[in-house]
N, CA, C and O of each residue as an XYZ file, in Angstrom:
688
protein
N      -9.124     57.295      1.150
C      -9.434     56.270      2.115
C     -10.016     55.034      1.439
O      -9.441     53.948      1.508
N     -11.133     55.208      0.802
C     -11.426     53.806     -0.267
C     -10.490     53.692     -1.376
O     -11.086     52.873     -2.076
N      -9.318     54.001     -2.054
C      -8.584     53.991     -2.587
C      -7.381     52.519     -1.858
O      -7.023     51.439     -2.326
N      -7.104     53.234     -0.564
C      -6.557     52.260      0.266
C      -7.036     50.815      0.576
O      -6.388     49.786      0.385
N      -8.610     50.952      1.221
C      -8.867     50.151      1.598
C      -9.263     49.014      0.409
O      -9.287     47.803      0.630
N      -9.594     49.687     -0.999
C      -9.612     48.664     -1.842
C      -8.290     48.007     -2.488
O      -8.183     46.950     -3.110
N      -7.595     48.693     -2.242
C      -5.960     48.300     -2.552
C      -5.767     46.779     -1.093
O      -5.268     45.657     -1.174
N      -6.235     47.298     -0.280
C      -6.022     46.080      0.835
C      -6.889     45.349      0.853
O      -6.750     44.590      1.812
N      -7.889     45.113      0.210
C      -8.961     44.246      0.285
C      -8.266     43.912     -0.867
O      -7.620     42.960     -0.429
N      -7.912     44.027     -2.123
C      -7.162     43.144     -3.748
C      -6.026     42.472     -2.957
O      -5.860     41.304     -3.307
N      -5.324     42.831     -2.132
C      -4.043     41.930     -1.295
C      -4.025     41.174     -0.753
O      -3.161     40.298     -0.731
N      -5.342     41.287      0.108
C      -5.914     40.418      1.098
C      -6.366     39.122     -0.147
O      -5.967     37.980      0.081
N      -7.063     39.348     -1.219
C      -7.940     38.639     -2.096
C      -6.406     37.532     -2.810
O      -6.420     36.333     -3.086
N      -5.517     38.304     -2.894
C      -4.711     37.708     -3.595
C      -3.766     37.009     -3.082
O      -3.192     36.084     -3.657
N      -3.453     37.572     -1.504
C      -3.016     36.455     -0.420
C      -3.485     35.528     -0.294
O      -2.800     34.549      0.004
N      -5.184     35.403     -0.507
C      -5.859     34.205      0.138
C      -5.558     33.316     -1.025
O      -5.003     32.227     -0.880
N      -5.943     33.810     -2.216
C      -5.812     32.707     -3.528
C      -4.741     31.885     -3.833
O      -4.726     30.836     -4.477
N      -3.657     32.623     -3.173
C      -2.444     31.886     -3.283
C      -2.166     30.769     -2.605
O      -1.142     30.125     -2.834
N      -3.042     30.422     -1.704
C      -3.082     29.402     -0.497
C      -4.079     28.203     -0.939
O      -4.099     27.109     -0.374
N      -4.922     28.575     -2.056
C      -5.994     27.545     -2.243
C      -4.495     26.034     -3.206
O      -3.293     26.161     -3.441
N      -5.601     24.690     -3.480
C      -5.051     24.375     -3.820
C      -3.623     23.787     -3.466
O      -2.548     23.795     -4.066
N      -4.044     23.277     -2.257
C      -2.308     22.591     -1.621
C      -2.116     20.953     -1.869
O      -1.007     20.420     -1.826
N      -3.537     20.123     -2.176
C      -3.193     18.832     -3.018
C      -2.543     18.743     -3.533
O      -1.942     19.772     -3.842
N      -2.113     17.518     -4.053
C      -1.252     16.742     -5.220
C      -2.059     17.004     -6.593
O      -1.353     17.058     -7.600
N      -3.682     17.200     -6.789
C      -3.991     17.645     -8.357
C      -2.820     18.627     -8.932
O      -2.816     19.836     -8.700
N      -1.984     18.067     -9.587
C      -1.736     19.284    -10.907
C      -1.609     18.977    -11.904
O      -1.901     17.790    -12.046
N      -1.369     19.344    -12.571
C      -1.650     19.274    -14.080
C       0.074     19.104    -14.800
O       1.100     19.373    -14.176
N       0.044     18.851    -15.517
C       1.639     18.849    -16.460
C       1.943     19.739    -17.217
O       2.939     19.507    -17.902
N       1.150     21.282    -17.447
C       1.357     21.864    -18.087
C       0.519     22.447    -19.062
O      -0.613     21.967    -19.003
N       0.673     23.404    -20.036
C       0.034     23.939    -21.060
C      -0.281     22.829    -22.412
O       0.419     22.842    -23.425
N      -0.771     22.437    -22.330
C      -0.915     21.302    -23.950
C      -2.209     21.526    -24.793
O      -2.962     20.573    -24.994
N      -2.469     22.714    -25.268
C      -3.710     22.793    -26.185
C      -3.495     24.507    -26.020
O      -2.772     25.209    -25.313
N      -4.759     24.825    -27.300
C      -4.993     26.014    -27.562
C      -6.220     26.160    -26.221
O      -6.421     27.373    -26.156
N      -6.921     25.603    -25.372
C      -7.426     25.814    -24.592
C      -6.688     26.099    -23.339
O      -7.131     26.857    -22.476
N      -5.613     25.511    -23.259
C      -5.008     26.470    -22.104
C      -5.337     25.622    -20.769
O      -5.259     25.933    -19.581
N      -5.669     24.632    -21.307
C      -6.217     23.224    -19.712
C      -5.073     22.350    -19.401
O      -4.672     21.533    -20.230
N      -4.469     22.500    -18.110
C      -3.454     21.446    -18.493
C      -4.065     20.240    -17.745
O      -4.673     20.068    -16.688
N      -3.399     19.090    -19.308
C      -4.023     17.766    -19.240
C      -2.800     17.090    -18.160
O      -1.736     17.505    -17.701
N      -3.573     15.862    -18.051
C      -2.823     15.177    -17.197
C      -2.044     14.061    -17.727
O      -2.300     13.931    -18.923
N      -1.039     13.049    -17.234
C      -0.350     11.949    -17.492
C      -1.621     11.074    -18.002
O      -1.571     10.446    -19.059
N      -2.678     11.086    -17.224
C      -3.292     10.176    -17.520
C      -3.890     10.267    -18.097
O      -4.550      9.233    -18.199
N      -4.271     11.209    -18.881
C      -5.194     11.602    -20.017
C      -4.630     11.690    -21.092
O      -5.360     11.533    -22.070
N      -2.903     12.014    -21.391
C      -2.328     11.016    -21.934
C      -2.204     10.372    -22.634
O      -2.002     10.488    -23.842
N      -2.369      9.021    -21.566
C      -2.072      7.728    -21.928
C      -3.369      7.234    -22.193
O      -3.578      6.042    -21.970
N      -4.461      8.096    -22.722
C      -5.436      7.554    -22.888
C      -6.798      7.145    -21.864
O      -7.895      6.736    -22.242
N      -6.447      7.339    -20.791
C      -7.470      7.269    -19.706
C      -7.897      8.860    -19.102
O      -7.383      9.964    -19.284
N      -8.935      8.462    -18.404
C      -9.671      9.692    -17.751
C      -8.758     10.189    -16.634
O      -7.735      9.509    -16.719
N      -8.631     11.192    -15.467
C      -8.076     11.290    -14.498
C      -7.402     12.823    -14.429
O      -7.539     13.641    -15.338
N      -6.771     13.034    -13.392
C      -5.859     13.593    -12.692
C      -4.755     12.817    -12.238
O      -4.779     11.665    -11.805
N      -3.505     13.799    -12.431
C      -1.884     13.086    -11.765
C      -2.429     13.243     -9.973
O      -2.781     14.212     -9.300
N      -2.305     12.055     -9.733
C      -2.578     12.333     -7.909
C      -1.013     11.759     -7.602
O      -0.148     11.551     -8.453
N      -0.900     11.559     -6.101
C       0.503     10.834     -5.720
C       0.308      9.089     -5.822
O      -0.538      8.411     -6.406
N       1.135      8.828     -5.232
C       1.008      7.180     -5.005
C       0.552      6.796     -4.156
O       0.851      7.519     -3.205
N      -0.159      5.886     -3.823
C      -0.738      5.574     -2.251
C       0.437      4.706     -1.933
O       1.093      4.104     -2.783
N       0.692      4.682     -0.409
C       1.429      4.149     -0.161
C       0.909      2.870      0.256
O      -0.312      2.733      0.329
N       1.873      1.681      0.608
C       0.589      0.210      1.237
C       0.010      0.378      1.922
O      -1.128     -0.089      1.976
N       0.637      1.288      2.953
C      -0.593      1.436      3.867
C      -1.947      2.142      3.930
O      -2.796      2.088      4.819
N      -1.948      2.915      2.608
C      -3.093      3.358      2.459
C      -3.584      2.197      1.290
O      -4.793      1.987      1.191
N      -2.640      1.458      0.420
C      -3.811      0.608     -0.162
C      -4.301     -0.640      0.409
O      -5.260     -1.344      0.092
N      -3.103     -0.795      1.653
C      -4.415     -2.246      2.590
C      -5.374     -1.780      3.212
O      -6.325     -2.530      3.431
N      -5.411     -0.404      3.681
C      -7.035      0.202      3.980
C      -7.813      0.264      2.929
O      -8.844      0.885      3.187
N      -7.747     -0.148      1.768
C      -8.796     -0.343      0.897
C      -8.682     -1.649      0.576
O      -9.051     -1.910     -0.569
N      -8.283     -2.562      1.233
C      -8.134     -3.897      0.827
C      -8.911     -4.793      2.071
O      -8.172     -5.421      2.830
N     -10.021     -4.842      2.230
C     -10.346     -5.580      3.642
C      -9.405     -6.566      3.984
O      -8.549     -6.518      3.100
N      -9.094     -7.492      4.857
C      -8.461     -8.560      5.316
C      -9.475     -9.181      5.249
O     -10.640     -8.806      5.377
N      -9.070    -10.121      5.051
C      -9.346    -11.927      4.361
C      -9.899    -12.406      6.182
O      -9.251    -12.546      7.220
N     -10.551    -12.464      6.040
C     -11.313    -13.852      6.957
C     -11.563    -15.193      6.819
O     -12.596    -15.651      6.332
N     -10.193    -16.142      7.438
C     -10.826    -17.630      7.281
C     -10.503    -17.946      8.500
O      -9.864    -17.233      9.273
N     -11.194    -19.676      8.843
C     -10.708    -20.117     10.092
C      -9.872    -21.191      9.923
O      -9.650    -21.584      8.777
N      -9.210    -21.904     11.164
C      -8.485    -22.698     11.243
C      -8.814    -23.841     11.645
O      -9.902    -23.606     12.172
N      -8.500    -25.631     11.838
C      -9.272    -26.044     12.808
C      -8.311    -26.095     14.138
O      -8.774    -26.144     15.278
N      -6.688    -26.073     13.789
C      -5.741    -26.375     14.818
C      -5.572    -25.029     15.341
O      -5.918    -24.098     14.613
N      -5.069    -24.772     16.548
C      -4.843    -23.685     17.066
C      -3.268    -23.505     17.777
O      -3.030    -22.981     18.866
N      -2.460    -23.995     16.990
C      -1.174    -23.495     16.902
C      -0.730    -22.331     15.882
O      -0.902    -22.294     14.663
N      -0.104    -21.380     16.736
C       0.154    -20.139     15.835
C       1.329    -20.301     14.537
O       1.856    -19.310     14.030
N       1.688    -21.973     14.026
C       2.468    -22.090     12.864
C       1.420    -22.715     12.049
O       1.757    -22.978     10.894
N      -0.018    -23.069     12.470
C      -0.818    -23.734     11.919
C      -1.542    -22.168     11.419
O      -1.408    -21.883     10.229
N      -2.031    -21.524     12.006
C      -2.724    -20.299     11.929
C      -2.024    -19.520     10.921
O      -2.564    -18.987      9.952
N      -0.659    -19.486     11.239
C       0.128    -18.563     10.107
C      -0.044    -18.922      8.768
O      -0.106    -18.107      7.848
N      -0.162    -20.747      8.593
C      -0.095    -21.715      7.511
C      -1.405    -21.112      6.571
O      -1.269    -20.658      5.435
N      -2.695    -21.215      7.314
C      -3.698    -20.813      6.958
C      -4.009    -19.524      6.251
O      -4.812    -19.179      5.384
N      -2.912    -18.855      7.067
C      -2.840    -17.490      6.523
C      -2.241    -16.725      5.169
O      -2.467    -15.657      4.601
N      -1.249    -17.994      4.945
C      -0.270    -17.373      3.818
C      -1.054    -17.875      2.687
O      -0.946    -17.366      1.571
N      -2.162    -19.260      3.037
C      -2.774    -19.488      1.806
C      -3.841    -18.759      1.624
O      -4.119    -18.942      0.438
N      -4.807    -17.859      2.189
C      -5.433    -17.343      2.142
C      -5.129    -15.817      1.511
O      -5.977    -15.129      0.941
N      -3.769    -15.452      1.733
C      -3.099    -14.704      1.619
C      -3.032    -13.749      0.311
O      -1.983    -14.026     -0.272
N      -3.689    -12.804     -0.332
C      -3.370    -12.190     -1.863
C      -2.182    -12.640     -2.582
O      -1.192    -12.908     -1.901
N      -2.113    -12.784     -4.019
C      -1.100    -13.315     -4.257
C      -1.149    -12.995     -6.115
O      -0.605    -13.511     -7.091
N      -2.452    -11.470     -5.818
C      -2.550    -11.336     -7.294
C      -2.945     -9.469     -6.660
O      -3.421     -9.119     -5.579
N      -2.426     -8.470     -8.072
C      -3.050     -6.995     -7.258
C      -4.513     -6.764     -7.204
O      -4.998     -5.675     -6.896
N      -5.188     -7.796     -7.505
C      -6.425     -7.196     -7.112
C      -7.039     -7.717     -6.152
O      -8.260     -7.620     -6.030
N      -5.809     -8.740     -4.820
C      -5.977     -9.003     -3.525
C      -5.217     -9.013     -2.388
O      -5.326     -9.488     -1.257
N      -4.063     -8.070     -3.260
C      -2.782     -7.535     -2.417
C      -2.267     -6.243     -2.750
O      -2.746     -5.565     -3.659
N      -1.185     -5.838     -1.954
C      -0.400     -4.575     -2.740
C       1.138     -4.688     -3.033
O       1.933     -5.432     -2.461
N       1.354     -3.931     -3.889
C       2.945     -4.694     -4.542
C       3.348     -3.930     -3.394
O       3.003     -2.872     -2.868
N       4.563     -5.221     -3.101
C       5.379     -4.252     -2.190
C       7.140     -4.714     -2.645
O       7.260     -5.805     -3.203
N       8.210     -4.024     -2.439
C       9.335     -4.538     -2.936
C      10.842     -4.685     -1.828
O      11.790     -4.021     -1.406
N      10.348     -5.784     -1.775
C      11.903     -6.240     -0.734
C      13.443     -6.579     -1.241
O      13.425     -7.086     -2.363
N      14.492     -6.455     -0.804
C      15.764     -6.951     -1.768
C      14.689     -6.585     -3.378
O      14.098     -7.626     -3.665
N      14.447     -5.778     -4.090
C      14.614     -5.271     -5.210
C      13.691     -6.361     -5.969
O      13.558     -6.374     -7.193
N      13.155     -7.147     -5.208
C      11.737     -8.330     -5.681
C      10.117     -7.955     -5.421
O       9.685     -8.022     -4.270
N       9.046     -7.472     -6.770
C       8.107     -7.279     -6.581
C       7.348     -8.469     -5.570
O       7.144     -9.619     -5.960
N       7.098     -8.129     -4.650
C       5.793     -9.336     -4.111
C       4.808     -8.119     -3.115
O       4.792     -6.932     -2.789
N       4.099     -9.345     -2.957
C       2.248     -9.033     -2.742
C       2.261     -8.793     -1.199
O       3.131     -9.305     -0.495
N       1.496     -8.180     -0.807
C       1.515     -8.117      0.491
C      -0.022     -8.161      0.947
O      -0.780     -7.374      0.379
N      -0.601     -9.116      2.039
C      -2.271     -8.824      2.426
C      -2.533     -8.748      3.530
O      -1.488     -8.622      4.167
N      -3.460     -8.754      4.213
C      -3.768     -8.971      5.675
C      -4.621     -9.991      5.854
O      -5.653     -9.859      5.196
N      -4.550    -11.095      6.601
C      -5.589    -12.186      7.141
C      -5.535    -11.975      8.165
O      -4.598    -11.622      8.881
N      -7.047    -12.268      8.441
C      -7.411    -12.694     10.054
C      -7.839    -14.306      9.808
O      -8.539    -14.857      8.958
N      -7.064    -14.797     10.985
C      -7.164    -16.341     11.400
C      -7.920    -16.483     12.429
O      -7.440    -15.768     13.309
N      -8.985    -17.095     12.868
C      -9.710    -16.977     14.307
C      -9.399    -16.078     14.936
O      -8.962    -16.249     16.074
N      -9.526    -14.884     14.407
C      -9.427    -13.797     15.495
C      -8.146    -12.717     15.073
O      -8.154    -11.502     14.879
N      -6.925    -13.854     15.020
C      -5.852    -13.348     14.516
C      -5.048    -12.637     13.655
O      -4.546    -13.399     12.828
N      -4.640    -11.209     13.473
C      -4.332    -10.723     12.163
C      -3.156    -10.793     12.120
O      -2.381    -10.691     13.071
N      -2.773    -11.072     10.410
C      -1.482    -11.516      9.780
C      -1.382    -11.060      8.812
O      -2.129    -11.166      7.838
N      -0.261    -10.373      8.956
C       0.508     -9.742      7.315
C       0.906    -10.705      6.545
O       1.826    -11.476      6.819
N       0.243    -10.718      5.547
C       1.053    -11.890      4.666
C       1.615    -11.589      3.266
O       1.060    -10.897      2.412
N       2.876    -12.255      3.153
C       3.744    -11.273      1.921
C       3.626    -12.850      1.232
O       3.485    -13.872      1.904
N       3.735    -12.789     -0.577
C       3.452    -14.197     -1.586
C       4.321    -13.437     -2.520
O       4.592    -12.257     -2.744
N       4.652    -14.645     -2.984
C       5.154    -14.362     -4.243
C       4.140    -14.207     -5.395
O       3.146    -14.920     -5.252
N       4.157    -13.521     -6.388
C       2.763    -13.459     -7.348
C       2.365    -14.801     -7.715
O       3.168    -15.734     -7.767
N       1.034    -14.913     -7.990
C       0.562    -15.843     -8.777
C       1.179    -16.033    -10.217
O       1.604    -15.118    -10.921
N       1.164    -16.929    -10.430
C       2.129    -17.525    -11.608
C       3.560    -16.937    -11.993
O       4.016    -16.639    -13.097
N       4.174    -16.864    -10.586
C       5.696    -16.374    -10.857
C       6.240    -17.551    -10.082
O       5.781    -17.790     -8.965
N       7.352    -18.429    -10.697
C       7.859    -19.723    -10.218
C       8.935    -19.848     -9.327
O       9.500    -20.856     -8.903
N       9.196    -18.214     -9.036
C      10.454    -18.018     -8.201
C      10.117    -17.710     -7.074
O       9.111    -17.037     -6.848
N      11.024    -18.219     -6.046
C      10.733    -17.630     -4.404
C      11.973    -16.770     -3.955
O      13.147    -16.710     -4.321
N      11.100    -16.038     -2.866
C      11.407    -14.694     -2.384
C      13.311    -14.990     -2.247
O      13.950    -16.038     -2.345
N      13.653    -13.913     -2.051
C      15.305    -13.988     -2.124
C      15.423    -14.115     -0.435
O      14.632    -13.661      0.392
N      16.702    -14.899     -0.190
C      16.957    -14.859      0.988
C      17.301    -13.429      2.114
O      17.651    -12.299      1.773
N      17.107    -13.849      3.233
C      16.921    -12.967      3.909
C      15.685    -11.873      3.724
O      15.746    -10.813      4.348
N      14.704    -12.121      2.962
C      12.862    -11.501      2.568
C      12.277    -11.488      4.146
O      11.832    -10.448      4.633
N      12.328    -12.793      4.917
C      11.907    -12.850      6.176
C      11.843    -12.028      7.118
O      10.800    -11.588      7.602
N      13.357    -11.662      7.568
C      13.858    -10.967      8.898
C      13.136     -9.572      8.661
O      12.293     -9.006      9.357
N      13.940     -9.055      7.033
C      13.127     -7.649      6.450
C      11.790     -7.594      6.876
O      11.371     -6.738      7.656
N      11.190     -8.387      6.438
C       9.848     -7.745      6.059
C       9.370     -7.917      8.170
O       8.601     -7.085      8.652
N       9.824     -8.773      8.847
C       9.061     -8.680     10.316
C       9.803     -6.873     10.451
O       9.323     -5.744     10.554
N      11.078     -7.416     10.380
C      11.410     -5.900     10.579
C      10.332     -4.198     10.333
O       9.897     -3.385     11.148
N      10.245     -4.304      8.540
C       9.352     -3.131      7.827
C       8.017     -3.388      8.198
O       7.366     -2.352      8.065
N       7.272     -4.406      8.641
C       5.567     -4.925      8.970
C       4.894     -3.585      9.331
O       4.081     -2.910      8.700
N       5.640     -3.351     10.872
C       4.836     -2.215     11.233
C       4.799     -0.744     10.666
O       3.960      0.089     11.010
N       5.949     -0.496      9.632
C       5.695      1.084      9.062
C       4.924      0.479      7.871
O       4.417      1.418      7.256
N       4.606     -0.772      7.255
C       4.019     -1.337      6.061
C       2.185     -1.100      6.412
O       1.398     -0.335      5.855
N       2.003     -1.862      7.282
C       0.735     -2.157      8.007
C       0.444     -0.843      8.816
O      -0.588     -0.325      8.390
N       0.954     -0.211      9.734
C       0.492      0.547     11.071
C      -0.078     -0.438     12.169
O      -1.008     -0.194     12.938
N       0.598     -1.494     12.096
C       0.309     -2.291     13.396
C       1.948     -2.978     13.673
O       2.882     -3.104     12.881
N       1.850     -3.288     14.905
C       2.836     -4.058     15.617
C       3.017     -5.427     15.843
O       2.288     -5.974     16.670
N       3.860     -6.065     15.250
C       4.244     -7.372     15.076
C       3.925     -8.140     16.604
O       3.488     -7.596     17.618
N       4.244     -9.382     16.434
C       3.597     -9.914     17.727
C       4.729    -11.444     17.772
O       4.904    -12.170     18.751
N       5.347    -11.584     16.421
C       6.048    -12.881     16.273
C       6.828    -13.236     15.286
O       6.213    -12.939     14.262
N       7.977    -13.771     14.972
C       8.787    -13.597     13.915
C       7.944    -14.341     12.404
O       6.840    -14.877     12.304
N       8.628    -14.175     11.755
C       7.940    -15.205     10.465
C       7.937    -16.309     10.255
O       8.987    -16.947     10.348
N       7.081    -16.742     10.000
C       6.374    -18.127      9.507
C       6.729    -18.568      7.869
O       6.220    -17.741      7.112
N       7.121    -19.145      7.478
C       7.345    -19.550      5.993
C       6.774    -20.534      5.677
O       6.530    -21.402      6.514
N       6.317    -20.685      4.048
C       5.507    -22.109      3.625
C       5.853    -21.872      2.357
O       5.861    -20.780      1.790
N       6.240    -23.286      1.770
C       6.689    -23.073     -0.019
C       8.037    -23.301      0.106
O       8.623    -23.026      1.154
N       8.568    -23.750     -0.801
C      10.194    -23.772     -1.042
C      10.864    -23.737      0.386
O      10.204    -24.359      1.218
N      11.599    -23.367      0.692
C      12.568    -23.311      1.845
C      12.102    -22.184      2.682
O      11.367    -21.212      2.508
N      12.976    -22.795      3.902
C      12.862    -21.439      5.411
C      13.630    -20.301      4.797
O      13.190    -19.156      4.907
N      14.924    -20.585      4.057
C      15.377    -19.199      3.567
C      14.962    -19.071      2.695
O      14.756    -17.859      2.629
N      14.484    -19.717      1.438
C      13.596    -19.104      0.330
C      12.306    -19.711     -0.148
O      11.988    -20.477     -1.057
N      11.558    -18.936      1.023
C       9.740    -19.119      0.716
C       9.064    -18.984     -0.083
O       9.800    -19.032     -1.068
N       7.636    -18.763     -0.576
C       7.105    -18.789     -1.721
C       6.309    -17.751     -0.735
O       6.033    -16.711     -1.334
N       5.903    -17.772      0.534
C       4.782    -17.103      1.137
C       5.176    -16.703      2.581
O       5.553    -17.713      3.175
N       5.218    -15.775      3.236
C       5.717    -15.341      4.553
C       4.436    -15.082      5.341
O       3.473    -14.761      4.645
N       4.237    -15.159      6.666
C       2.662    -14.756      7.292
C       3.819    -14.241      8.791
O       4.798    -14.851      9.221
N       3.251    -13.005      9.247
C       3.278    -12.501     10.829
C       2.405    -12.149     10.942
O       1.621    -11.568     10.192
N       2.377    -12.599     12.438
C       1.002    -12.118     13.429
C       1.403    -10.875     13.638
O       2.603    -10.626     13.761
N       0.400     -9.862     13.712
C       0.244     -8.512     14.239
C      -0.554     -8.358     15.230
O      -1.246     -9.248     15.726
N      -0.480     -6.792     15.696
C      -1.144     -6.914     16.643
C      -1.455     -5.061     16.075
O      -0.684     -4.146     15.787
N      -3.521     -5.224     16.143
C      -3.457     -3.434     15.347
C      -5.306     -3.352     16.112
O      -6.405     -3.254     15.566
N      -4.846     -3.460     17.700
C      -5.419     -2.722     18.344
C      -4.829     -1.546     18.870
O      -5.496     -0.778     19.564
């Protein structure tokens, strides 16, 4: 009888263990006589664990939105405000890639108003490829987790090829 029941209590023990551990931490493998597996990023020389990628929408939740005001209160004036305020470097946006072109993506609030705003990087002399616009009102809301409110606004180079895009959202 304790023969059994310790046989089902080691099953039980070894069912459960198998379940721990359902994150993205893993390791790359065996690489040392210690038997630790190191990570990509340890590596390449830095500290860490392989985690996944955040996606934008988890890195504009770590990106507050930009607060400025406007003095006009037309929503092409507001947008205007917005695209300049707008990230336009990664340590005030998140890369995002449209037609196969890295650009920045941020959130401003304009008096009240929040706006996705997509830039071309800082010190890159080229503007967005045509048709960047329609896309990105289109992708906004699986980008953001909020719902568009108005088509795009452009400033910089041309209506078909902008330097900076701004939509109003709406992420009540």
């Amino acid at each position: 009888m304790t023969k059994r029941l310790s046989i089902t209590a080691c099953l039980i023990a070894l069912s459960l263990s198998a379940c721990s551990n359902w994150g993205y931490n893993k390791g790359i493998g065996f690489t040392g006589i210690d038997g630790e597996p190191k990570s990509v990023a340890q590596a390449n020389g830095q500290t860490g664990i392989v985690t996944r990628a955040l996606s934008p929408m988890e890195a504009l939740a770590a990106l507050p939105p930009v607060s400025v005001r406007a003095e006009s209160a037309s929503q092409a004036d507001l947008a205007g405000a917005a695209i300049a305020a707008g990230g336009d470097t990664p340590q005030t946006g998140v890369w995002v890639h449209m037609h196969d072109q890295p650009l920045l993506m941020s959130m401003v609030r304009v008096n009240g108003q929040m706006f996705s705003v997509l830039k071309v990087p800082e010190g890159n002399s080229s503007r967005m490829v045509e048709g960047t616009a329609t896309a990105f009102v289109g992708s906004a809301p699986e980008l953001t987790g909020c719902l568009t409110q108005s088509g795009a606004y452009a400033r910089g180079g041309s209506e078909a090829r902008p330097k900076g895009i701004a939509v109003a959202m709406n992420c009540s």
